[in-house]
C-alpha positions as a Markdown table, in Angstrom:
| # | Residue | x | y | z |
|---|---|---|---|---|
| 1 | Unk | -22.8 | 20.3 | 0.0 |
| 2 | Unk | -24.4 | 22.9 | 2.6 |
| 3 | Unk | -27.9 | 23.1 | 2.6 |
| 4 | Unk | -28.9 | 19.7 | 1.0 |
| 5 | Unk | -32.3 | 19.8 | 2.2 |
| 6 | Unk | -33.7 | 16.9 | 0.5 |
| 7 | Unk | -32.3 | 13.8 | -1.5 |
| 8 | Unk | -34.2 | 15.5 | -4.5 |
| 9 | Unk | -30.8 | 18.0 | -4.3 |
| 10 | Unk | -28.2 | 15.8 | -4.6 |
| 11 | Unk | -26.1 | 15.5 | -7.7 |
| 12 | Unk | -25.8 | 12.0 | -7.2 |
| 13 | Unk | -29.5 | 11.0 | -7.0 |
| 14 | Unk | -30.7 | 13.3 | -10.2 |
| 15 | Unk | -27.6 | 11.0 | -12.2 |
| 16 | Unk | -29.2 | 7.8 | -10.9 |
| 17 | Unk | -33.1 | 9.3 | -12.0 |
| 18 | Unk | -31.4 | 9.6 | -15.2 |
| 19 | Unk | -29.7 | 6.5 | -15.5 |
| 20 | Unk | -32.9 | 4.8 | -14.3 |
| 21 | Unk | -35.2 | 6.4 | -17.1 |
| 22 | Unk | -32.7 | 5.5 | -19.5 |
| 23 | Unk | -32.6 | 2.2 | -18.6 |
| 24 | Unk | -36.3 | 2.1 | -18.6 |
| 25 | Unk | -36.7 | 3.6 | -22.3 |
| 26 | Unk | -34.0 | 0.8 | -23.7 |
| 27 | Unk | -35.5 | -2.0 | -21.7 |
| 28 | Unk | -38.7 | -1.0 | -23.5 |
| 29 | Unk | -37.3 | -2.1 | -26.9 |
| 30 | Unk | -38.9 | -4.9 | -28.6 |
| 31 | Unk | -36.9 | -8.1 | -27.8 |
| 32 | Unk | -35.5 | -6.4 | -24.6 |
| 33 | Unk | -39.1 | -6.4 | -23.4 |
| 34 | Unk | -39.8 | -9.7 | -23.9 |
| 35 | Unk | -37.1 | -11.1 | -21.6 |
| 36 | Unk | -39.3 | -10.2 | -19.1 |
| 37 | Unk | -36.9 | -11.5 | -16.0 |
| 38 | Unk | -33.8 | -9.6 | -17.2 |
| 39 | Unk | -35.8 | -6.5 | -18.0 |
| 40 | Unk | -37.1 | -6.6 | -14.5 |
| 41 | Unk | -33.5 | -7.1 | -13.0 |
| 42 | Unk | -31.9 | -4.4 | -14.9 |
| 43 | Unk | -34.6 | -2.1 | -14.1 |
| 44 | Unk | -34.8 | -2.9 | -10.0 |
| 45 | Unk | -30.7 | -2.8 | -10.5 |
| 46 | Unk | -31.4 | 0.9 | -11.4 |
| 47 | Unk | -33.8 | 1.8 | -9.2 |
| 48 | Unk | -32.2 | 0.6 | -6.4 |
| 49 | Unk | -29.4 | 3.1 | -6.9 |
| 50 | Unk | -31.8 | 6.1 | -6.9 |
| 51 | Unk | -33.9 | 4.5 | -3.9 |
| 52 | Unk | -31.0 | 3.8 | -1.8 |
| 53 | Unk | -29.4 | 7.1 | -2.3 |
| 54 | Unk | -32.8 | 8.6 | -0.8 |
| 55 | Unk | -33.3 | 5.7 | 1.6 |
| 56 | Unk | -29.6 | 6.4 | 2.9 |
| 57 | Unk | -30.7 | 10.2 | 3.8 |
| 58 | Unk | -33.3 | 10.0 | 5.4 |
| 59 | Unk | -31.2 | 8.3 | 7.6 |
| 60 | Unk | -30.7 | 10.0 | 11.2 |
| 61 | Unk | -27.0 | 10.3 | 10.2 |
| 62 | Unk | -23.7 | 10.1 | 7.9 |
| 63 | Unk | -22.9 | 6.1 | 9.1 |
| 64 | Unk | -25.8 | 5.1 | 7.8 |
| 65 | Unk | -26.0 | 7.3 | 4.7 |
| 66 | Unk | -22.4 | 5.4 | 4.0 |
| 67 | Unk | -23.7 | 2.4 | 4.1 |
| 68 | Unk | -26.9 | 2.8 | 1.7 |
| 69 | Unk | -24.4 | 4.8 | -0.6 |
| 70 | Unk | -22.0 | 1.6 | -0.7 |
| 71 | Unk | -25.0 | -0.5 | -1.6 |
| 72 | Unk | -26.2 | 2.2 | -4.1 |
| 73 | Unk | -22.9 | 2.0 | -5.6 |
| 74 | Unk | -23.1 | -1.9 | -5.8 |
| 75 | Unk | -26.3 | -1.8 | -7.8 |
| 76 | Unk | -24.6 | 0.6 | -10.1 |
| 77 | Unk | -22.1 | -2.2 | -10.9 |
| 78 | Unk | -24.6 | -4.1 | -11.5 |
| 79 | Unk | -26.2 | -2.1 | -13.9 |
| 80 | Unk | -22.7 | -1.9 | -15.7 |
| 81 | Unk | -22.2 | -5.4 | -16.1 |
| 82 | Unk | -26.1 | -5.8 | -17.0 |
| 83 | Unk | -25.2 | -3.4 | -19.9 |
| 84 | Unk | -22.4 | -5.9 | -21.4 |
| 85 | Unk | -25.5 | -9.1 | -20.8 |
| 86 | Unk | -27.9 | -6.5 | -22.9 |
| 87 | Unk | -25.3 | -5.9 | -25.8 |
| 88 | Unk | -24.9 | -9.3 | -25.8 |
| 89 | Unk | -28.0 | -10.6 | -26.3 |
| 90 | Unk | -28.8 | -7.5 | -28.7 |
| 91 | Unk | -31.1 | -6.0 | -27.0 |
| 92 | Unk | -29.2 | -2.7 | -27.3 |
| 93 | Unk | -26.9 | -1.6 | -29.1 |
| 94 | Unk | -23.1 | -0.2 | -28.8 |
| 95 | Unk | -24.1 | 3.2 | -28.8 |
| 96 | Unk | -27.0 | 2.9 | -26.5 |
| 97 | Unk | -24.6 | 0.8 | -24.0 |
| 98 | Unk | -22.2 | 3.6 | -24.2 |
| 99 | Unk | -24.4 | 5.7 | -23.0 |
| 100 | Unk | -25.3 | 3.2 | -19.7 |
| 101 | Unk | -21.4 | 3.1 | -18.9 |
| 102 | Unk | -21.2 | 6.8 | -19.5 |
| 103 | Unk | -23.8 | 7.4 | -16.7 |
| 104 | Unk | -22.6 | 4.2 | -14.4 |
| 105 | Unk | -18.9 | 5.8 | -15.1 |
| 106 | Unk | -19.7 | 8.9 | -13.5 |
| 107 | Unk | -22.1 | 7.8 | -10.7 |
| 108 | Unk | -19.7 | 5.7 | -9.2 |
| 109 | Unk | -16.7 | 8.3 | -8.8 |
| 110 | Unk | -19.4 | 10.8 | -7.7 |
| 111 | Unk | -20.8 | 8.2 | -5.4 |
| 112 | Unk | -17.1 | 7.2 | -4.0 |
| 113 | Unk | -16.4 | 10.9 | -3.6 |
| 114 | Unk | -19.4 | 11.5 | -1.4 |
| 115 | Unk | -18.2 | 8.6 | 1.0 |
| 116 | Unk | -15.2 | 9.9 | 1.0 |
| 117 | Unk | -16.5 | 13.5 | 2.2 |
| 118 | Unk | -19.2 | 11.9 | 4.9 |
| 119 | Unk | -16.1 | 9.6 | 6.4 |
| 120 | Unk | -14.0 | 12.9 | 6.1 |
| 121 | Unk | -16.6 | 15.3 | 7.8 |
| 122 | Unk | -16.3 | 14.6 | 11.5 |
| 123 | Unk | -20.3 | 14.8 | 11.7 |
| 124 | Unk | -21.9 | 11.5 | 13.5 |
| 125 | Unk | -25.3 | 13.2 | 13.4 |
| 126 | Unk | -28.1 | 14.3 | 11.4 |
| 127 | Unk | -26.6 | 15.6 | 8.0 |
| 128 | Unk | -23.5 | 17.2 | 9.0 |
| 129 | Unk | -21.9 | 18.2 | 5.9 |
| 130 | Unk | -18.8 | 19.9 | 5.3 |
């Protein structure tokens, strides 16, 4: 992860742009739209992963990053279970939930992993990667 010099770089925040847009282009759909509550708390849910990601480094350093990561990574729940609340109410449908858990899937392992490698790197201070 040397020379991250911006969130825009990470692996982890382009995933969450594109789980975000998706999000946005399904909660666009006809009936989804009109539930104009849970189409605003799916789409904050998903922003709020992209947004703390960012928020979390521009931090001054990795304790802090952790922390906006681990409440990155809870929005991404909630955007899962969100997903199962959408299929329900047929706003989408199996394939387009699919992909939702497909991107949630993999943001979360790639958000665990890097918590795992800021607790593992020793650095206290501003962005000391491994």
């Amino acid at each position: 992860m040397t020379g991250i010099a911006s969130f825009e770089d990470l692996e982890i925040w382009k995933l969450a742009r594109e789980l975000c847009s998706y999000v946005r282009i399904l909660s666009r759909k006809d009936q989804f739209s009109k539930d104009f509550r849970f189409c605003s708390q799916i789409n904050s849910a998903a922003g709020s992963i992209m947004d703390n990601i960012a928020e979390g480094f521009e931090r001054d350093g990795n304790k802090e990053f952790i922390n906006f990561l681990y409440i990155a990574k809870g929005s991404n729940g909630e955007v899962r279970s969100q997903s199962f609340r959408a299929l329900d109410a047929g706003f989408i449908d199996s394939s387009e939930q699919h992909g939702i858990l497909k991107l949630t899937e993999a943001l979360k392992f790639k958000i665990q992993g890097l918590i795992h490698t800021l607790k593992n790197s020793g650095g206290k201070g501003y962005k000391k990667y491994p």
